[in-house]
N, C-alpha and C positions, 0 to 999 in steps of 0.2 A: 573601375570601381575603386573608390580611395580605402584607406584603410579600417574611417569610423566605417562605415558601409560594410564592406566585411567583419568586423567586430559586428555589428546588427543583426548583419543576416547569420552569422556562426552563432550568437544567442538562439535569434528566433527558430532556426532550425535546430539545435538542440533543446531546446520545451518542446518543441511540437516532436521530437523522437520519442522523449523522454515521458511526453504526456499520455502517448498511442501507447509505448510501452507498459507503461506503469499498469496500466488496466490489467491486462495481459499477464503483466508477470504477480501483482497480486495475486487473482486468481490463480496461478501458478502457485504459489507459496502458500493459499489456503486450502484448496479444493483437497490435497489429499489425506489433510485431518481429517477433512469433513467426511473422506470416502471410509478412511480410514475406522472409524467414531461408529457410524453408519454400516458397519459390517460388522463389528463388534456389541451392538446392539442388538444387531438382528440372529449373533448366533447367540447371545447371553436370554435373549427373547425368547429364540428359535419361531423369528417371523422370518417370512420368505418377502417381508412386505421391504424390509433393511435391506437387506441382501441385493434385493432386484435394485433399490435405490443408488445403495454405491456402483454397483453395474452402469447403471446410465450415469452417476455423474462421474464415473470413469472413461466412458467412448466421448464426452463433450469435451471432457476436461485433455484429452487427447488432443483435441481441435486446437482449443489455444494454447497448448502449450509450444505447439508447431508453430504458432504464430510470434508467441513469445520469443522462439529460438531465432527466428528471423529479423527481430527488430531490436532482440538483444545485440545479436551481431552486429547492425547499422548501429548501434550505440558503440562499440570496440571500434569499428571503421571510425564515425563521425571524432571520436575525442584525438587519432589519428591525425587525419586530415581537416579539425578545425581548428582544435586545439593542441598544436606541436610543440611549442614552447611548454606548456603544463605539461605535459608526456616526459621532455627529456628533461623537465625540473622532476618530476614525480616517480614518473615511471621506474626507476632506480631504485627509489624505496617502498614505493606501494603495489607494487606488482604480483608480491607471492598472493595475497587474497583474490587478486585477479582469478589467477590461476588455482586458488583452492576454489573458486566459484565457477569453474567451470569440469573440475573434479567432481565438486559435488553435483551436480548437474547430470553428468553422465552414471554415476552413482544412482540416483535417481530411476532416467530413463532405462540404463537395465533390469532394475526392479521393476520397473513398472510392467513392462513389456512381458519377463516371466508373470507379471503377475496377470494382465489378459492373457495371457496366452495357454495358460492354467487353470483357468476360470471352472470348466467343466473338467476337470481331471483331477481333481482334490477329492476325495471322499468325506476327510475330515475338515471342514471349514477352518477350525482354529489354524490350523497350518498354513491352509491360503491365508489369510488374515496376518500372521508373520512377516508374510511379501509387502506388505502395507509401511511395515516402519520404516525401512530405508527410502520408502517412497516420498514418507514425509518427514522424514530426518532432512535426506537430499534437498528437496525442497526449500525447506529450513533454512539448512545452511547455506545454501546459493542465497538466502536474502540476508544473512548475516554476513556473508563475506563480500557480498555488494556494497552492502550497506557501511562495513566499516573501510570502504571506501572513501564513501560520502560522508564519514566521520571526520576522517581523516584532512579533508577537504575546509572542516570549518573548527579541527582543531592540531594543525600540521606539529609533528614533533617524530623526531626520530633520524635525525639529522643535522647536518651543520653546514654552513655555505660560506665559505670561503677564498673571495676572489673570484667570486663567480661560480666555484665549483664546492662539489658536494662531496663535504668529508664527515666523517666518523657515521655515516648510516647503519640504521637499526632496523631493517623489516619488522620486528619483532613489538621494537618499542612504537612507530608510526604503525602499526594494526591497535595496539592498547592505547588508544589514547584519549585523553579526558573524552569527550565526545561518545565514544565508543557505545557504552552502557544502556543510556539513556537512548539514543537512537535506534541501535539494534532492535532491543527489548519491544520500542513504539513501531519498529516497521512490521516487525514479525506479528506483536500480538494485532494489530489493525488488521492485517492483512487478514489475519482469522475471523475474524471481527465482519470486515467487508465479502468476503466469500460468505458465509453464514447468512450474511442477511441478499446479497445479491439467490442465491439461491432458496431462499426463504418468498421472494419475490416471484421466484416462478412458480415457486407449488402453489402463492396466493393467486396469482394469473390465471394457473389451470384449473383453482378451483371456481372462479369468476367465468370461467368460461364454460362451464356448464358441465367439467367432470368432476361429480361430487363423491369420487371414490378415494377410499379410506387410505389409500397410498399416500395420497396427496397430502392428507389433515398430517397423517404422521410424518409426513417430510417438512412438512411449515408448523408443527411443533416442535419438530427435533430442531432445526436451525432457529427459532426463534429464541430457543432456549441459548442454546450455543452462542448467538449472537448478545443477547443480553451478555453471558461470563463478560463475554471479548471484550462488549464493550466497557463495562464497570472496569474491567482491568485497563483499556486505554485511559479510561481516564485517572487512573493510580496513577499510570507511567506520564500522564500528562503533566500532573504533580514534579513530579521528579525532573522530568524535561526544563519547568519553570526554573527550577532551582541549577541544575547545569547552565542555563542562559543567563541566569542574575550572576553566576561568577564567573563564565569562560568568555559572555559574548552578551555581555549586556548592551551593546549597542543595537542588537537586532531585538530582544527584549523590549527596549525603548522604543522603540520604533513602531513594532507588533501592538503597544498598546499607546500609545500616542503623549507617551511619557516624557516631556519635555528638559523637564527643572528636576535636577537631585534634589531628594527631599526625603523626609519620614512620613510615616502612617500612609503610604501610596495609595490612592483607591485603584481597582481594576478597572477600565473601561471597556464597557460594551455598545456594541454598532454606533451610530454619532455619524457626525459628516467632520471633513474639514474645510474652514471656512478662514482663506487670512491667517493662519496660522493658530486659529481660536477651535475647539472642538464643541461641537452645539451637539443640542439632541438626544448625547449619551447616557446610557445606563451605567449609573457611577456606583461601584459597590466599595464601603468604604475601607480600607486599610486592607483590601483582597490584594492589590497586587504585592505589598510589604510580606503579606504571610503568604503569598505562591512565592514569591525569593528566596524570603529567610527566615519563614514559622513566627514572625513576629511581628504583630502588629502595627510596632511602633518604627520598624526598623528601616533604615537608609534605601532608598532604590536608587540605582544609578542612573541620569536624565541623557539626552542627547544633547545638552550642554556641556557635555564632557568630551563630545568627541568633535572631530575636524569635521566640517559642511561634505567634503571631499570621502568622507569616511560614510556617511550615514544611510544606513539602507531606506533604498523608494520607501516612502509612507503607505504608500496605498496596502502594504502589505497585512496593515491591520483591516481589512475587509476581508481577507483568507483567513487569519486568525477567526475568527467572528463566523467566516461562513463556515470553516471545521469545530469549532465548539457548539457553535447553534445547531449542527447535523450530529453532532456524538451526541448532545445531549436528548436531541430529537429520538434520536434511535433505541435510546435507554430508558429513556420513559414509555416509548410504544411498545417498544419488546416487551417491559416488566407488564404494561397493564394488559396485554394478548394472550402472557402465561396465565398472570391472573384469573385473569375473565376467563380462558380454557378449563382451568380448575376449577372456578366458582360458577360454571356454564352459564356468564351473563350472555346473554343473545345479542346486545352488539355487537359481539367479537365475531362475530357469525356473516354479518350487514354487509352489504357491497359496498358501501362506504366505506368501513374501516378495511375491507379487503385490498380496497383498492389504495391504502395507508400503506397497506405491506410493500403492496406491489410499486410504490413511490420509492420504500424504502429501499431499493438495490438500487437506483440510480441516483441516490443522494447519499449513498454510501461511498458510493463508486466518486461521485461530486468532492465529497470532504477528504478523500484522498488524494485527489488530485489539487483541492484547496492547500493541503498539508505539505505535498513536493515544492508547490511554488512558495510556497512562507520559506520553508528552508533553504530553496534556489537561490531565490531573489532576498529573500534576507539577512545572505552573506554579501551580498554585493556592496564595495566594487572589486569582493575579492573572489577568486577561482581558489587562491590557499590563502588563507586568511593570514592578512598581515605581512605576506609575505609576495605573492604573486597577483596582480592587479587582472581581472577580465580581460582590459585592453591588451595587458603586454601581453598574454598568453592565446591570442587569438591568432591565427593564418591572416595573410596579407594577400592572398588567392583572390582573385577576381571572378570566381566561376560559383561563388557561394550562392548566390542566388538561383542558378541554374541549377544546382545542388536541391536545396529549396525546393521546387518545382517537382524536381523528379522523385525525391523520398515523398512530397506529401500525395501522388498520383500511387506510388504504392502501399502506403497506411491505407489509403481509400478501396486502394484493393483488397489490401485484408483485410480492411474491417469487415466490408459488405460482403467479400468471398467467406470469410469465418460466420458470421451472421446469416446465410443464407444455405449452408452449409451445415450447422446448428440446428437451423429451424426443419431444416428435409427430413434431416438424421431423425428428430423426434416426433415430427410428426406423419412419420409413414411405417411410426414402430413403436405406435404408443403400449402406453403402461398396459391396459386391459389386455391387448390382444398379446405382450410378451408373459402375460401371467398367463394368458389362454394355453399358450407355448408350451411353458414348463410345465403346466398343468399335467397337458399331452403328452409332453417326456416322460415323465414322473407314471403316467399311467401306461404306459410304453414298456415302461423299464420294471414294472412290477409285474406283467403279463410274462 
């Protein structure tokens, strides 16, 4: 295997870790507001109908996160053994977040674990309820301190290279750095965002499927509500993100929107083909891209004629742009009009049709996140540290990448379908009716 060949296969095997991941760890990072929110409801309530809800989406959320932990790990391995050069360029100065992300992590899963394992030995709820914050604090900060990883990745600082070597390092300064803000803020709030409505999708499912018990309606209110905040707030921070790219890294900016020629009054461009170098098709809104850079209408965007042929991220990446704005936006108009129509008891909000909208909505949620990884992947490229460390030079020269290849994607295949089948036993051999039947029986047990 030559070297391009290994640079190939260390790419393609890193998106396809990184892809399986992301799912996973998302969910990770949102599930335990939700459970959290969802127990706090239910004692401010004092419905046993919240209560029982964080319960079960605590025993699933169990499932992937055991899954999550396995495929985080192949992510520590894979940068490792594919990418060595980036490691001993990086690893020196980006390492403590490493390690406060896997602090925060076990942080986390001790809380968690008191907190099943407490479940029925609380008297006073608000106290179990307590256990909850570090659950999702932990959470949290494993995606911030990932995340300003991947910050750090498309905006390197905090260091100096000299002769090859690395002097005056800052851990400190490379965790803050311009990127930081704007990232973090979009990973974490999505992430809430996408859990909300992924679970919002199955209380719409179980109501389609013929259980029209009141568990249900209150679980696909509760997260649809939740999922509208999330979303309105991604798209603030989406805002914001614009404006980090028009000054840190406006060549992937250009790119994203197929902005060729520096110029003023920029329009936005939406979906289009590319044709010859000519953009047909598109939805041009006029001077939107000038005022997502610089709030002004009139003002300068910087073109890909400003940067080297050798520098400019694949094009194609303005079809991920496109398919994450067309799903955020999607999600925010069905969520608002579901509350709505909940409130104002229109009866299509009721229709298998629009149920069956819900139930779309967690795997195009799940879609626009994984649209969002690759924009940001591949629209640093041809860099691993922007500016400074090229994909190429930072890849293994290993000949077994392929074979590599082979054998992670034979175990993603296993989790997935072992997690997913797994999932599906767990709730459907313990459903809602007969565990409310349950505690009924406790409850009437314990007062005799």
């Amino acid at each position: 295997m030559g070297n391009e060949e290994a640079v190939f296969f260390s790419r393609v095997l890193t998106e396809l870790t990184l892809s399986f991941h992301i799912i996973y760890a998302t969910i990770g990072v949102g599930i335990p507001l939700m459970i959290m929110i969802a127990q706090w409801v239910g004692i401010k309530k004092q419905d046993e109908h919240y209560i029982l809800l964080a319960r079960r989406w605590t025993r699933g959320y169990v499932i992937t996160v055991a899954v999550g932990v396995v495929t985080g790990t192949a992510i520590g391995l894979q940068l490792s053994l594919l990418w060595p050069n980036f490691m001993q360029l990086a690893g020196n100065v980006i390492a403590l977040p490493l390690f406060m992300e896997t602090f925060a992590f076990f942080f986390e899963a001790i809380f968690l674990g008191i907190y099943i394992y407490t479940w029925d030995r609380f008297e006073n709820q608000k106290k179990h309820l307590l256990l909850l914050i570090p659950v999702a604090l932990g959470a949290s900060f494993s995606a911030v301190f990932i995340t300003i990883v991947n910050a750090f990745m498309n905006a390197p600082q905090g260091f100096d290279v000299v002769n090859g070597q690395l002097v005056d390092v800052s851990p400190i300064l490379a965790m803050f750095n311009p990127a930081m803000p704007t990232k973090v803020a979009h990973v974490v709030v999505t992430a809430y965002m996408t859990s909300a409505f992924v679970l919002a999708a199955i209380g719409a499912f179980r109501l389609l499927k013929g259980s029209n018990h009141i568990y249900h309606k209150k679980a696909l209110f509760l997260t649809m509500k939740l999922g509208f905040v999330f979303s309105v707030a991604t798209a603030l921070l989406g805002d914001f993100s614009g404006k980090y790219l028009a000054e840190y890294q406006p060549e992937k900016l250009a790119a994203a929107e197929w902005h060729f020629e520096t110029g003023k009054g920029v329009p936005l461009i939406l979906y289009g083909v590319l044709e010859n170098g000519e953009v047909k098709y598109a939805l041009k809104i006029p001077f939107a891209l000038s005022i997502l850079a610089h709030e002004v209408p009139n003002a300068e965007v910087i073109g890909l004629d400003q940067f080297p042929k050798d520098e400019v991220p694949p094009l194609y990446i303005h079809y991920l742009f496109d398919t994450m704005v067309t799903i955020g936006m999607w999600m925010t108009v069905l969520s608002l009009v579901y509350i709505i129509g909940t409130w104002r008891q229109w009866r299509f909000v009721l229709s298998q049709w629009f149920r069956w909208l819900l139930v779309l909505g967690g795997p195009l949620s799940v879609l626009a996140i994984e649209a969002g990884w690759w924009l940001d992947e591949v629209g640093r490229q041809p860099w691993v540290l922007r500016g400074i460390l090229r994909t190429k030079d930072a890849a293994t020269t290993s000949g077994q990448v392929d074979l590599m290849l082979v054998l992670f994607a034979g175990l993603y295949l296993v989790l997935g379908v072992g997690s997913v089948v797994v999932l599906w036993r767990m709730f459907r051999k313990n459903t809602v009716e007969q565990e409310l039947a349950d505690r009924a029986s406790e409850k009437a047990g314990d007062a005799l």
